[in-house]
C-alpha positions as CSV (number, residue, x, y, z in Angstrom):
1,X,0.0,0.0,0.0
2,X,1.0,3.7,-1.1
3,X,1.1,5.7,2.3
4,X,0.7,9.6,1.9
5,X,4.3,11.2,2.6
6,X,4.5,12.7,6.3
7,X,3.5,16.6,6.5
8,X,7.0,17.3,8.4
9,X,9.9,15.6,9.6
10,X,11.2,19.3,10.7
11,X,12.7,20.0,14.5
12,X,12.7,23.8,13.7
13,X,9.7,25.0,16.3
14,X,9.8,28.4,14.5
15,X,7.0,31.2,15.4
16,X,3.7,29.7,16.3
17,X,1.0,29.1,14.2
18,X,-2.5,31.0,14.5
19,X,-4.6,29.1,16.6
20,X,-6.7,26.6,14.3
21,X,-10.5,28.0,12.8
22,X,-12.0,24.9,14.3
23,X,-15.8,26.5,14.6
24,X,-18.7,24.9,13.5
25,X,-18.9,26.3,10.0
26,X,-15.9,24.8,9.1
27,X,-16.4,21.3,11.2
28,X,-20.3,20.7,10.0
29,X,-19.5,20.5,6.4
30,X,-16.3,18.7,6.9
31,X,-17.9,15.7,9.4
32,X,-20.6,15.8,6.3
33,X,-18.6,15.2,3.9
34,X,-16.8,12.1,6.1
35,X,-20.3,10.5,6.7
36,X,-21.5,10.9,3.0
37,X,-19.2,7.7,2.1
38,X,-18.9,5.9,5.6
39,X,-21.1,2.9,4.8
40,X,-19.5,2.6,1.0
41,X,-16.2,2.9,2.4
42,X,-16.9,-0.1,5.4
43,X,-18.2,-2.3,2.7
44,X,-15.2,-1.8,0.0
45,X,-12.6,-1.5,2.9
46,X,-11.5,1.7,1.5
47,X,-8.8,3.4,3.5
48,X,-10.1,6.9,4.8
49,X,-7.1,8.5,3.3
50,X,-8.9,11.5,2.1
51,X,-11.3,11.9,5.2
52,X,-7.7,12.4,7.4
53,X,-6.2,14.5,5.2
54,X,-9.3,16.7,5.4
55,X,-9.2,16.9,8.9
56,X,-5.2,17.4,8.9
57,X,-5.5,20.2,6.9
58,X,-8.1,21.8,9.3
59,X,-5.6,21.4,11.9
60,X,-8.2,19.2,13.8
61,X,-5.1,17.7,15.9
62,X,-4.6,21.2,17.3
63,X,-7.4,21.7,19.2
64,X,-6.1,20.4,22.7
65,X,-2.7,22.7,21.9
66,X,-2.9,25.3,24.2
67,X,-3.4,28.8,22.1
68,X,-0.4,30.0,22.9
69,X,1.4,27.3,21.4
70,X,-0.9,27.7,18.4
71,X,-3.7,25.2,19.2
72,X,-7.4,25.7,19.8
73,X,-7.4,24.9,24.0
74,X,-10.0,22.7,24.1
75,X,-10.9,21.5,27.7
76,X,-11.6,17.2,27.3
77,X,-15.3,17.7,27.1
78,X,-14.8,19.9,23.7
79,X,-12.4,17.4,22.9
80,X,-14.8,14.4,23.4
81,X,-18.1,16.4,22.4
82,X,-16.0,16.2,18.0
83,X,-15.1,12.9,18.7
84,X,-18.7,11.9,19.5
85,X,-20.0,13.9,16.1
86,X,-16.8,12.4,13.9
87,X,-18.1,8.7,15.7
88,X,-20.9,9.2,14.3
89,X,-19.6,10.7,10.8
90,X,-17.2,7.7,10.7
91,X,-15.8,6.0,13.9
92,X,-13.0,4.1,12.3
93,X,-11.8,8.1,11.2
94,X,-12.2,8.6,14.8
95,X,-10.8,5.7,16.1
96,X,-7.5,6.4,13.7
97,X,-6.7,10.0,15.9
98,X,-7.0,8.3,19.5
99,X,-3.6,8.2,19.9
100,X,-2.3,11.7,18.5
101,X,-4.9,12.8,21.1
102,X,-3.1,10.5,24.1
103,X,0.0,11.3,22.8
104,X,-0.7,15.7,23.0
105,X,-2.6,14.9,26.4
106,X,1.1,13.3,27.7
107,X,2.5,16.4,27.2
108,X,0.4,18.3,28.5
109,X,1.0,16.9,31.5
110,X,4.4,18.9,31.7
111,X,3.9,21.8,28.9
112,X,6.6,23.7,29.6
113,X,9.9,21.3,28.8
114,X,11.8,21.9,25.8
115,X,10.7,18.3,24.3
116,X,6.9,19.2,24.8
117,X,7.0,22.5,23.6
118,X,8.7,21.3,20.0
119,X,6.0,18.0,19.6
120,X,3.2,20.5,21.0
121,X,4.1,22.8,18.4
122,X,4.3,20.1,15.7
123,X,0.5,19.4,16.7
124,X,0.3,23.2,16.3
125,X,1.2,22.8,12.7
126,X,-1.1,19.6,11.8
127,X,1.0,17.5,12.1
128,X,-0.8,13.7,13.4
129,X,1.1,11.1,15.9
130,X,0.1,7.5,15.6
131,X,1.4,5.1,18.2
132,X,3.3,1.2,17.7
133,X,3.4,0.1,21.1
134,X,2.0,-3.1,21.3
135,X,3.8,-6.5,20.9
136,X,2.1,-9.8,20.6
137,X,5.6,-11.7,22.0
138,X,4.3,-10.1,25.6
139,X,1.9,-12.7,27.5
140,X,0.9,-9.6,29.5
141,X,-1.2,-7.1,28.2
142,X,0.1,-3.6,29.5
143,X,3.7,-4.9,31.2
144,X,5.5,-2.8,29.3
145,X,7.7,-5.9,27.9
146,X,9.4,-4.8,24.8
147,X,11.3,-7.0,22.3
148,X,12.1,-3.4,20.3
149,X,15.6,-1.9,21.0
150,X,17.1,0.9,20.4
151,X,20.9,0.6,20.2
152,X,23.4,3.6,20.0
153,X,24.6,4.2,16.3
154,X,26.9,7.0,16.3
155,X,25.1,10.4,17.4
156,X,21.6,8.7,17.1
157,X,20.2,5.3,17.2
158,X,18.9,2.3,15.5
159,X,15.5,1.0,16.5
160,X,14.1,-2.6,15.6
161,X,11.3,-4.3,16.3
162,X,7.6,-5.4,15.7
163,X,4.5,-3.9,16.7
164,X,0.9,-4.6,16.2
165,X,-2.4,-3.0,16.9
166,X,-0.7,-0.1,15.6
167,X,-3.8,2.2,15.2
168,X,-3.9,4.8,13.4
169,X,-0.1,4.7,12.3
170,X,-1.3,4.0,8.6
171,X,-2.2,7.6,8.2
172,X,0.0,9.1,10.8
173,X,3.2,12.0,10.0
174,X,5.3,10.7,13.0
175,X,4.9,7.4,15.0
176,X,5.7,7.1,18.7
177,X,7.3,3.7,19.4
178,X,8.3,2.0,23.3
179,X,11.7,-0.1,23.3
180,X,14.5,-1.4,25.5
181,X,17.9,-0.3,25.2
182,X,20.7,-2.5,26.0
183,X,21.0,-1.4,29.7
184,X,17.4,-2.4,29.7
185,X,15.8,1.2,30.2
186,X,12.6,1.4,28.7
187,X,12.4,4.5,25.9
188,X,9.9,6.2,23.7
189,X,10.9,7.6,20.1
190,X,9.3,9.3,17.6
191,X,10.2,8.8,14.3
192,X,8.3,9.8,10.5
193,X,5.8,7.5,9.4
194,X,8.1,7.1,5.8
195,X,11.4,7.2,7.3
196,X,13.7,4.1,5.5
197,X,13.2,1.1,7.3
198,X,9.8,1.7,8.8
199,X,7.2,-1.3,7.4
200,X,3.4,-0.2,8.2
201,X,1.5,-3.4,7.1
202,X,-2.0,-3.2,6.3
203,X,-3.0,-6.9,7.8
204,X,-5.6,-5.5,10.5
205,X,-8.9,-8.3,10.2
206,X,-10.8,-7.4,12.8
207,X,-14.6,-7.7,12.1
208,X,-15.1,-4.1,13.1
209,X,-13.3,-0.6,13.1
210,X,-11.8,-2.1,10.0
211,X,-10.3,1.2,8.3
212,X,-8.0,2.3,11.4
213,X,-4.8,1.6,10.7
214,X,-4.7,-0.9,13.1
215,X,-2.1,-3.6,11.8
216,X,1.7,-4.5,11.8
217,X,5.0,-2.0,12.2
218,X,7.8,-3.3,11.3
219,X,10.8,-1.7,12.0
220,X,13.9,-2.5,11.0
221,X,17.2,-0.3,11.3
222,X,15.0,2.6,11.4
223,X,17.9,5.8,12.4
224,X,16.2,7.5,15.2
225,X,18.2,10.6,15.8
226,X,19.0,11.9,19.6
227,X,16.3,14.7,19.4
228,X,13.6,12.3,18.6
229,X,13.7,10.4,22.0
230,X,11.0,11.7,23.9
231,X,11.5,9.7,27.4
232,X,13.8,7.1,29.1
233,X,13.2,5.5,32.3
234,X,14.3,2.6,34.5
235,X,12.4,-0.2,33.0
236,X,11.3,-1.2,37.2
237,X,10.6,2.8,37.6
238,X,6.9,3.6,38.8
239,X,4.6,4.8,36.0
240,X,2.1,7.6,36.8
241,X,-0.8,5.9,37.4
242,X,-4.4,6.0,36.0
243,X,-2.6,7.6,33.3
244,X,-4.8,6.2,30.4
245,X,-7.9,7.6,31.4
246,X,-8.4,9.9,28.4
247,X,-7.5,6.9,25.8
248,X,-10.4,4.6,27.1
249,X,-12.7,7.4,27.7
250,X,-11.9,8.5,23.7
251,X,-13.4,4.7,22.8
252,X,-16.3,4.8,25.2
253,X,-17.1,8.5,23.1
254,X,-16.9,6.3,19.9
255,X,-19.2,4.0,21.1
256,X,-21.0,7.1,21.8
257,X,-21.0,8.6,18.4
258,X,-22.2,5.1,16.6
259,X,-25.5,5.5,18.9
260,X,-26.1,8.8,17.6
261,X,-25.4,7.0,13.7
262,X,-27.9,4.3,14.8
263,X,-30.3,6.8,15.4
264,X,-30.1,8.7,12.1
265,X,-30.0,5.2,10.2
266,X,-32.9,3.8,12.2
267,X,-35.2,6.8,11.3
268,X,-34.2,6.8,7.5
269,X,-34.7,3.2,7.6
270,X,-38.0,3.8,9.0
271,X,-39.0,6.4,6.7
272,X,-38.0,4.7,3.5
273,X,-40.4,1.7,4.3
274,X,-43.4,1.1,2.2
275,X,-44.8,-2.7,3.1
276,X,-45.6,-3.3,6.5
277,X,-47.3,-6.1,8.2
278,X,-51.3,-7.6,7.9
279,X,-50.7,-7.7,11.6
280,X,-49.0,-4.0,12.2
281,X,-50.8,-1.0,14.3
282,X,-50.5,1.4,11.2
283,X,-50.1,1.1,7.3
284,X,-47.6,3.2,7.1
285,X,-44.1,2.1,8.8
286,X,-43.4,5.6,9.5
287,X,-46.4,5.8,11.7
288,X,-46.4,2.6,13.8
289,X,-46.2,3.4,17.3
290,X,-44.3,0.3,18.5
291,X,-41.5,1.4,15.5
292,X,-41.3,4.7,17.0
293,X,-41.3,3.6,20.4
294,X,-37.8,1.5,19.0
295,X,-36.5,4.5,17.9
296,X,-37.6,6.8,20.7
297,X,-35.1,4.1,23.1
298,X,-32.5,4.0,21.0
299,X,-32.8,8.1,20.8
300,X,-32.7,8.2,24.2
301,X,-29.9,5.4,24.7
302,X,-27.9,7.5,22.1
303,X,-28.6,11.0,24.7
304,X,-27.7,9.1,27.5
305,X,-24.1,7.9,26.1
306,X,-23.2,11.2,25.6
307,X,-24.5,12.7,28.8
308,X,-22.2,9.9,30.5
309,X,-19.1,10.6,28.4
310,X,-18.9,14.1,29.3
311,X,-20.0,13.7,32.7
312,X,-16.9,11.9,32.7
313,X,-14.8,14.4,30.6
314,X,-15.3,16.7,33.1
315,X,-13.7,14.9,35.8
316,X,-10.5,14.5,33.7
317,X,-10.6,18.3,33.1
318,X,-10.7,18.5,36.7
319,X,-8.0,16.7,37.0
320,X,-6.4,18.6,34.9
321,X,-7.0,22.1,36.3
322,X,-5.7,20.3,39.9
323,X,-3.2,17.3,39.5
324,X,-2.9,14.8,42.1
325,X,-3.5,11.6,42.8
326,X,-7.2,11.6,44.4
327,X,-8.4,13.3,41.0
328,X,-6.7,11.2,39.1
329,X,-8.3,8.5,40.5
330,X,-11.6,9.8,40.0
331,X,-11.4,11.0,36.9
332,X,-10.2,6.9,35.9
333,X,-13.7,6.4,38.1
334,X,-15.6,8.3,36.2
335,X,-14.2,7.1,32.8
336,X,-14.3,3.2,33.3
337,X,-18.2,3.3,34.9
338,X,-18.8,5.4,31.2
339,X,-17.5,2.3,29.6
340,X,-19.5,-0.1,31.7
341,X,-22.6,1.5,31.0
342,X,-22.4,2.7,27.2
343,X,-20.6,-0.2,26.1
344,X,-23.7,-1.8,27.2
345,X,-26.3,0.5,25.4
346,X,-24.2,0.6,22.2
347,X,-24.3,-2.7,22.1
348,X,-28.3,-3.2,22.7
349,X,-29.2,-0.8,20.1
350,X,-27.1,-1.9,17.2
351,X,-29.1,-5.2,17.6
352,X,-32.5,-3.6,18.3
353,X,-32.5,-1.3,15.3
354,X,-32.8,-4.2,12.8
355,X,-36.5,-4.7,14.8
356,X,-37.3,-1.1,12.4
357,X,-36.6,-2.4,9.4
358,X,-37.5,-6.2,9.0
359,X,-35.7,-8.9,6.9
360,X,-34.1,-6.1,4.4
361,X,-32.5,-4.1,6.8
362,X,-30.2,-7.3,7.0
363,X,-29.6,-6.9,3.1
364,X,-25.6,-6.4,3.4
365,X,-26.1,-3.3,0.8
366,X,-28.2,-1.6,3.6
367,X,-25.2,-1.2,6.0
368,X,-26.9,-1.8,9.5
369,X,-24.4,-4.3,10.8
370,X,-20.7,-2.6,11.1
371,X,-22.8,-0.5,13.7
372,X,-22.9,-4.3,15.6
373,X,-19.4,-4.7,14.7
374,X,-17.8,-1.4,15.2
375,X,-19.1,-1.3,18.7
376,X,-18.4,-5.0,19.5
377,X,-14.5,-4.3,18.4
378,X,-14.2,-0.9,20.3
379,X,-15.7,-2.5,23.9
380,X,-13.4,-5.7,23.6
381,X,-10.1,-3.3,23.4
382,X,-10.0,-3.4,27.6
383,X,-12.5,-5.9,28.6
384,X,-15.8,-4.8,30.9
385,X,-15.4,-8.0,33.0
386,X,-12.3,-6.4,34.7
387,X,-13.7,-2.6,34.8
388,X,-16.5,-3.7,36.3
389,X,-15.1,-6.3,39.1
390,X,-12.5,-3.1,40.0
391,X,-15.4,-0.8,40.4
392,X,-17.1,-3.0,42.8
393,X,-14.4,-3.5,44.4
394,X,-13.7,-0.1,44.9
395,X,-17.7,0.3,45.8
396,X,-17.7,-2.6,48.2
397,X,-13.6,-2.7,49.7
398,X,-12.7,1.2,49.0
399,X,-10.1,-1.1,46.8
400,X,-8.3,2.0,44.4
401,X,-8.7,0.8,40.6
402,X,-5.3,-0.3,39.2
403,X,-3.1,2.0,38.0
404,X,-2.0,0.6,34.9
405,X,-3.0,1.9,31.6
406,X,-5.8,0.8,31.1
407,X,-8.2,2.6,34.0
């Protein structure tokens, strides 16, 4: 596959950009646009190449920048309020930006180092991080066990390795990559998505979120120079924890988005009907009570998803206006009972909106079921079984969550 080159491989910060023009006139028409050819594009497995570059022109991956810097300053509920409307537009073009948006929220963290401040301003600029972190040689999920090193080569480095569930590094500019070096210190690089040696294989087969970018990265003598290491730590060093709250609270605002898509598919399902039942309440589909009583709960399902994500966002803007550790934990609260519950709703109404349209709202032509499988891949990423048993916990014990990456 052809990869688009990467927007800038430059570590000249230079002035600040205008903060971006991310208002409404400019992101209605452009989420429009990106939902016109959703469906088609799920069906053909066309790449959203086009749909990204759209929104990388717009500087969409500004927004959290602070405007200073010359990003937007979104708080996480603006933040999560577009993802919910580009969920619904198209969540694998959604999906494909969750890690630019972890990676800008890391540095926020600390804004005011030299290495934020230059990969802030590259944000700034348009520029879009994806992430290769994963390895499938790890038995343990979330370890932070890395097979990838990084070994000196005169002033820089080599980096090799193999990485999957690499989302959204198909249409990233730079990709951030975890390894060991040979003392055994854990590092994180960032090097350009078309840099020599670096392999991003389009072998994602998941039955949903299908367009992400989520497949193998290979890398192999990829020259990573000394600028581009972002972090090194002990590889026993503490982590901070509850760290990944905004990355599974982004997913659960998917989900949230595909509710709202239900919706709009359910009613023009709805309308477009022109044979009913002997046995129905009305002859016209359109105006059968027990229809519109299927669309009315998915409706509010689809209201209540959102209310819960940003219920949530704010606690992680909380946290963010006051760091510590007792936010932090509640904001991970906050974000992993959101999961729990819309996971749950996302998942009931992708099945009950087929009850609208009868036998041809199966027809694969019609679309209906990546809904079903969009939402059934985004809630197995961190499994509810274990967010739930750690919120009763916490409920019955006072037990904190974990503080691993995943809460």
């Amino acid at each position: 596959m052809t990869h688009p080159p990467a927007t800038s491989t430059s570590t000249d910060m230079g002035p600040a950009p205008a903060p971006p023009d991310v208002g409404d006139a400019v992101l209605a028409p452009l989420l429009a646009r990106i939902a016109e050819g959703a469906a088609r594009r799920d069906q053909e497995r066309t790449h959203p190449f086009t749909e990204i570059a759209a929104l990388k022109a717009a500087r969409v991956g500004a927004v959290r920048v602070p405007r200073p810097l010359g990003g937007a300053g979104w708080s996480v509920r603006s933040l999560l309020t577009f993802v919910i409307r580009l969920g619904e537009a198209d969540p694998n073009v959604a999906h494909a930006l969750r890690n630019h948006y972890a990676f800008v929220d890391g540095l926020l963290r600390d804004p005011g180092t030299v290495t934020a401040r230059r990969w802030l301003g590259e944000a700034a600029r348009g520029t879009v991080f994806g992430s290769a972190a994963t390895e499938l040689s790890s038995g343990t999920v979330g370890a932070q066990q890395f097979r990838t090193t990084l070994t000196p080569d005169g002033s820089g480095y080599r980096l090799n390795g193999t990485k999957f569930y690499s989302t959204g590094s198909l249409y990233a500019d730079w990709i951030t990559v975890p390894a060991v070096t040979p003392e055994g210190d854990v590092v994180t690089v960032a090097v350009p998505g078309d840099r020599t040696g670096v392999h991003r294989d389009d072998d994602w087969d998941g039955i949903g979120q299908r367009l992400t970018g989520t497949g193998t990265t290979r890398l192999e003598r990829v020259r990573v120079e000394a600028d581009e290491v972002l972090s090194r730590r002990a590889a026993d060093a503490p982590r901070t924890p509850h760290r990944g709250a905004l990355s599974q609270l982004y997913l659960t605002a998917v989900v949230a988005g595909i509710l709202r898509g239900i919706v709009a598919d359910g009613a023009a399902v709805l309308r477009s009907r022109r044979r009913t039942y002997a046995h129905a309440h009305a002859d016209s589909p359109a105006d059968d009570p027990l229809l519109q009583l299927t669309i009315g709960q998915i409706d509010s399902a689809a209201y209540a998803a959102q209310a819960t994500v940003l219920a949530a966002a704010d606690a992680l803007d909380a946290h963010a206006e006051h760091p510590g550790e007792e936010l932090a934990h509640e904001a991970s609260l906050h974000a992993s009972r959101a999961k729990i519950v819309v996971d749950r709703l996302g998942l009931q109404a992708a099945s009950a909106v087929f009850d609208v349209g009868g036998a041809s709202a199966t027809a694969r032509g019609a679309g209906l079921d990546r809904h079903w499988r969009n939402i059934r891949t985004l809630a197995s990423h961190n499994p509810g079984a274990y967010k739930a048993q750690a919120i009763g916990d916490h409920a019955v014990n006072g037990t904190p969550l974990p503080p691993s990456g995943f809460f």
